[in-house]
N, C-alpha and C positions, 0 to 999 in steps of 0.2 A: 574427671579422673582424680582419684585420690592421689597420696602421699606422705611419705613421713611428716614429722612436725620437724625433726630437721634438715638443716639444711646442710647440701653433701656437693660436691663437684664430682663428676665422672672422673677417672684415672682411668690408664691401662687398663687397670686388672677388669675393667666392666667387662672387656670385650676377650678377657682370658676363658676357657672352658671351667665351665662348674664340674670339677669331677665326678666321674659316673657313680660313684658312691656316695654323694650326695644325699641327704634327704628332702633334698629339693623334689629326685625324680619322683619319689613312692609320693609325696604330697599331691605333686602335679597330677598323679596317674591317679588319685583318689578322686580329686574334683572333675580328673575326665570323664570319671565312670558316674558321678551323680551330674554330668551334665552342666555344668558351671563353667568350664573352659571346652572351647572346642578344638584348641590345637594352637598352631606356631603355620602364617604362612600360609598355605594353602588348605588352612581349617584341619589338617589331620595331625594330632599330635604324635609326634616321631619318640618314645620313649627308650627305643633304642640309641637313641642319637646323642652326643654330648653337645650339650649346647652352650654361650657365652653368656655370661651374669648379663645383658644386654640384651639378649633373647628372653634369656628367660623372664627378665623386669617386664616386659611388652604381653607376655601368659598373663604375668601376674596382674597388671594394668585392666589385661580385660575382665579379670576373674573377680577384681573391685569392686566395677561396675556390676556385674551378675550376681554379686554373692549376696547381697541383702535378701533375695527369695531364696536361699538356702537354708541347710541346718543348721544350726548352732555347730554341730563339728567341723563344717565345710568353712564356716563363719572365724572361729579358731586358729583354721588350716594358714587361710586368707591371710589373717592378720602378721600372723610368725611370718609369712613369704614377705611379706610388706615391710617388716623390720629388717629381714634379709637384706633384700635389696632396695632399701632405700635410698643410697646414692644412687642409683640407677631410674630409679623412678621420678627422684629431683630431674636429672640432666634428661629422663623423656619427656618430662611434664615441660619443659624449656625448650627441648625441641618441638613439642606440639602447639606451644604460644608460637613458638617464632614463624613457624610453618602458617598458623591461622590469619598471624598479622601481614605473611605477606600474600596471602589468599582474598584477604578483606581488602588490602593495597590494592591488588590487581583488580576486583571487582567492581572499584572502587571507580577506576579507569577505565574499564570496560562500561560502566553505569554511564560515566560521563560523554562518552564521545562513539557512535554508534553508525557504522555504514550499511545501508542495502541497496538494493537498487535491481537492474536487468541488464541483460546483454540480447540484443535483438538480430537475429537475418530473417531478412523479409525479399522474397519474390512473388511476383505477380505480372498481372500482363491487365492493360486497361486501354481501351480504344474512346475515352475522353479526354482532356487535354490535361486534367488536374494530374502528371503522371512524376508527380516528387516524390512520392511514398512507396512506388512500385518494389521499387528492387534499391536496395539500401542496408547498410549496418546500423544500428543506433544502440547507444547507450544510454539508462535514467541511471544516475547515480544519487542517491539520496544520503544524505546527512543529518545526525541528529544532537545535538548536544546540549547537555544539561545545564539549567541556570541550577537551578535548586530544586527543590520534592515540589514545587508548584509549576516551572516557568521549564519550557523548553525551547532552544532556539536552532531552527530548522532551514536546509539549503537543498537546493539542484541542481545538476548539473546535466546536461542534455547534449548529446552529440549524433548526428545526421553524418552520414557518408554514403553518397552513392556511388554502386559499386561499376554501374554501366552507362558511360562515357556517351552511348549515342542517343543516349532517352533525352526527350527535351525537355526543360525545365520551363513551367510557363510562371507569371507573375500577370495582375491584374493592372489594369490602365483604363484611366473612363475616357470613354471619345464620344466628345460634346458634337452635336445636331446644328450646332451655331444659335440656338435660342439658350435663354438665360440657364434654365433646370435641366433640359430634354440633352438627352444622350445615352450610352450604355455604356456597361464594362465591359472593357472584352481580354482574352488572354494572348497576352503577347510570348513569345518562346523566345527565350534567350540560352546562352551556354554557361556554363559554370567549369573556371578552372579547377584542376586537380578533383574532379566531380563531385567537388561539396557546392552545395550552395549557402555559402554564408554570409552572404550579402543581402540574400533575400532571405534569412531562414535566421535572423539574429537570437532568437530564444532557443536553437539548440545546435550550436554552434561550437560546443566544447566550452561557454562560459557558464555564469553562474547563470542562470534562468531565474528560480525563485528562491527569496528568502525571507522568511515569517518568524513570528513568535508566535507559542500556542501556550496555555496554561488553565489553569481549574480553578479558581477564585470563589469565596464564600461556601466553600464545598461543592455544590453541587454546577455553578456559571462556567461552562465550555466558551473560551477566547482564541480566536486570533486575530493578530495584524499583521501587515505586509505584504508583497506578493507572491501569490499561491495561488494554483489553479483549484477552484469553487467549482461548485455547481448545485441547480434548482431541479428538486423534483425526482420521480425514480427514473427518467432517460434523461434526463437533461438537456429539454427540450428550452426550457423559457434561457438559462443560461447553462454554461459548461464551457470555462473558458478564465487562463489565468487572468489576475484583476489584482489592481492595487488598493488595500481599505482594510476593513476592519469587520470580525462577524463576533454574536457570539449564539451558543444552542443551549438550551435550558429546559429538563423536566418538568412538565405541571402536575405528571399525575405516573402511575405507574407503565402507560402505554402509550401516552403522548409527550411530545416535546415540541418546542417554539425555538425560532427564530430569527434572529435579524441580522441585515446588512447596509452596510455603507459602500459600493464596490467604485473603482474606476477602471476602462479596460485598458490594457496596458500596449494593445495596435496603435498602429502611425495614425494621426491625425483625432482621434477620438479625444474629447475635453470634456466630455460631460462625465457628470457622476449620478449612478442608479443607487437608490435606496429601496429593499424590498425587507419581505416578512414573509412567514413560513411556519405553516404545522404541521405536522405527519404522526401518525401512527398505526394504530390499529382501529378498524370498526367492528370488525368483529374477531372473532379468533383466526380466521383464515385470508383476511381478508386486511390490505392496508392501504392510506389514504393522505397523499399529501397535498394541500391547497398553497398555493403562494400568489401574493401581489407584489409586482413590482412599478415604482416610479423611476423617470427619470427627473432629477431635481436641481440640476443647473445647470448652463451652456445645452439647454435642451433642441436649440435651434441646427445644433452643429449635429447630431443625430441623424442620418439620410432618410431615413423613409417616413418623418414626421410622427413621429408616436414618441407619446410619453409617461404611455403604461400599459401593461402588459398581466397576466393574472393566467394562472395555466391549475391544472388538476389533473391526478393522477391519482389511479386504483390499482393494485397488485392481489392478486386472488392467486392463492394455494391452492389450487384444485387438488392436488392430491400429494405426498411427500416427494415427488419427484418431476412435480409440472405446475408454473407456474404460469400464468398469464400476467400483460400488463398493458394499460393504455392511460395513453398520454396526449392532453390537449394545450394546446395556448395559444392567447388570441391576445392581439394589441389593437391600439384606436389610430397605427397607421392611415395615412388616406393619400393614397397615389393612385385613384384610379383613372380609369382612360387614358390615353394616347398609347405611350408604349408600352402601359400595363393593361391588363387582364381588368375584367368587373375587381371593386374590392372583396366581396365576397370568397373567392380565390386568391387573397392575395396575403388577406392579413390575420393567418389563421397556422397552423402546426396540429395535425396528428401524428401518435407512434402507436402499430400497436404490435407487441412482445410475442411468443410461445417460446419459453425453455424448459429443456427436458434434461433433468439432474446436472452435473455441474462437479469443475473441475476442482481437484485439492493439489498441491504441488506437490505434498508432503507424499502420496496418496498414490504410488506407480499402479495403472491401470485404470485411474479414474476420468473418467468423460463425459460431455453435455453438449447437447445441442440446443440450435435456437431458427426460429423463424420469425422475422420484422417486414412490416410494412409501412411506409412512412408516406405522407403528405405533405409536403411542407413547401408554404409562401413563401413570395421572396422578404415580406416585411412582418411575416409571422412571429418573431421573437426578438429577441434584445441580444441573443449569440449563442446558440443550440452548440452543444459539442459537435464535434465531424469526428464521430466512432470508424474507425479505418483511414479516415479522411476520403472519403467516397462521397462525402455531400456537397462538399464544398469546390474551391474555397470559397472567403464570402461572397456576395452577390452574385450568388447563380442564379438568380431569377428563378427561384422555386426548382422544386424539383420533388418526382414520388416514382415509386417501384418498391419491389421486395428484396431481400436480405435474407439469405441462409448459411448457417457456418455452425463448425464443429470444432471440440475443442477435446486437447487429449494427452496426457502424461505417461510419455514413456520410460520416462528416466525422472526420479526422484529430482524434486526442483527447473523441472523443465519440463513447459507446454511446448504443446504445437499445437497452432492454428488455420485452420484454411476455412475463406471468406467469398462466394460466388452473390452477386447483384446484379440484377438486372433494373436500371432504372430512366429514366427520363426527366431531361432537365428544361432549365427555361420553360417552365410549366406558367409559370406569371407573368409571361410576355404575350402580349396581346399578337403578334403580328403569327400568320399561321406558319413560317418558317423559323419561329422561334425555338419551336421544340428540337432536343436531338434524344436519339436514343445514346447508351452507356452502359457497357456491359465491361464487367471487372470480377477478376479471379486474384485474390491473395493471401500466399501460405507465407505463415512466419515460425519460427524457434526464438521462445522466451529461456534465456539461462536464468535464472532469479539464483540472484546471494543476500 
């Protein structure tokens, strides 16, 4: 925006009327007809109207800006209005600084410190014992806040509430056989006051859950440290599950990227720590491909199912813009087999495999996807597979495999709904033929996303 060269303070009279005899108005109405101003306000210029030397400075403000691709007479017009009311243009030109600076303040502040997160109800009904997840409130509250243009430093917060007082709550317990190794997990049911459980549920208990740095380093090196939930692979079969360490992801080329980690899990009693590697991208146009190896690299004995490496592959195929397929393999050098286990062949292994069809936008009222899963999974097959619904777990289930179907669906701008039917079977890695149970689970939830 231009302005006189000198300088003026606004008075009363800015905001007095320019009398209608002015030549202000026939100027005004000149540049409206060649198009260079389009009005006062609501774009239509009122030439009937008297307006205040402060109205009319703000015509003329914009007529500045437009009037360079005008005529030399419009050019002329321009200039005489600008001497006019130059003290007027001084004190808008100072109110549009002071406006911008504290627009760039609050931006400023809004850059620095950033909330999203979910608000969860979730029901369902489940006739296997894992029954914490069924029917419950939860909240993910996420935080984000700025170190600098490189460094970002990141929190959680997580809260469980269940909402129905007679559901039991199970928790695992190993009951040893009286030989040194030999025994099993099994689920013991306990109660929970005021129906949380947060005794047994400490990572989302309404405290802080995780908290990381992340940042971009030499341009292109993706970091972070701390704890954060991670995950290997496109299901996140070999891991998916927070961990305390350090990763970072790096481009090699315009379609692949690498890899690595340092993780430790962040469960009771776990002391070891896993080191893996990781590349994924594209093979072809339609088609994507992620390998990983993982090790475990100290306190490897403290580990239950004896393995201390693990290596999984995965392929995601586009069949068509609105159906994808996906499968997922991992295999560990566990070896528990005989007695209360299964051959190893069964035991130390994980498949997943995908069909989705299109796919949810929040943004997006009426958009929807569906999926169909089948999973195979050992009881010593991985290093800590996500539990998507929490239907697989919890840990040592002694394997387990069935199908998975669920649909997903936005009826209101920033809120899904989801409902989830499984039929599956567990204790599939227990040798004994009473080992197996069936487990069928139905659960619908509403995501509020902010």
């Amino acid at each position: 925006m231009g302005a006189s060269t000198t300088a003026f303070a606004a008075s009363a009279d800015s905001f007095s009327d320019v009398p209608k005899n002015h030549w202000s108005y026939a100027a005004l109405d000149e540049l409206a007809k060649d198009g260079i101003i389009e009005g006062y306000g609501d774009s239509k210029f009122e030439g009937n109207r008297m307006m205040s030397r402060y109205e009319m400075a703000t015509i003329v403000a914009k007529a500045m800006d437009k009037v360079k691709s005008g005529s030399l007479g419009d050019q002329a017009l321009v200039e005489k209005l600008e001497k006019e009311y130059g003290n007027e243009l001084e004190a808008l030109n100072k109110k549009v600084d002071a406006l911008d600076k504290k627009v760039n303040a609050t931006n400023a502040l809004v850059d620095k410190f950033k909330i999203s997160g979910l608000t969860r109800v979730q029901a369902g009904s489940d006739d296997g014992k894992n029954m914490n997840y069924n029917n419950r409130f939860y909240m993910d509250l996420e935080g984000e806040m700025k170190v600098s243009d490189m460094w970002r430093a990141r929190f959680t917060i997580e809260k469980n509430a269940q909402y129905k007082s007679s559901e039991p709550v199970y928790e695992n317990k190993w009951v040893s056989d009286g030989t040194a190794t030999g025994g099993k997990w099994s689920k013991v049911a306990h109660t929970h006051a005021g129906k949380d459980n947060s005794a047994n549920d400490q990572d989302h208990n309404g405290s802080v859950s995780n908290v990381w740095v992340e940042g971009t380093i030499a341009g292109n090196w993706y970091v972070n440290a701390g704890r954060k939930w991670n995950g290997i692979g496109y299901q996140n079969l070999l891991w998916g599950n927070p961990a305390d360490g350090a990763a970072f992801y790096h481009p090699v080329s315009k379609d692949w990227m690498i890899s690595g980690l340092v993780w430790s899990p962040t469960w009771d009693g776990a002391k070891y720590t896993m080191a893996a590697g990781n590349i994924f991208g594209k093979l072809t146009k339609t088609v994507d491909a992620n390998v990983a190896y993982a090790k475990i690299v100290n306190n490897k004995e403290d580990y239950w199912t004896g393995a201390d490496m693990a290596y999984s592959i995965d392929l995601r195929a586009h069949l068509t813009p609105t159906l994808t397929a996906t499968a997922s393999y991992v295999k560990t050098n566990a070896d528990q087999g005989g007695g209360y286990w299964k051959d190893k062949s069964d035991l130390d292994r994980d498949f997943a495999y995908r069909l989705d069809y299109k796919g949810t936008n929040t943004s997006n009222v009426g958009s929807f996807g569906m999926y169909a899963k089948y999973v195979d999974m050992g009881a010593t097959g991985d290093f800590g597979h996500d539990d998507e619904w929490t239907t697989r777990g919890p840990s040592y289930s002694n394997g387990n495999k069935g199908w998975y179907v669920g649909i997903n669906y936005v009826p209101w701008q920033n809120v899904e709904w989801s409902t989830m039917y499984a039929k599956v079977k567990e204790g599939t890695s227990v040798a004994a033929a009473d080992g197996e149970s069936d487990r069928k689970i139905i659960r619908t939830q509403l995501d509020y996303h902010f």
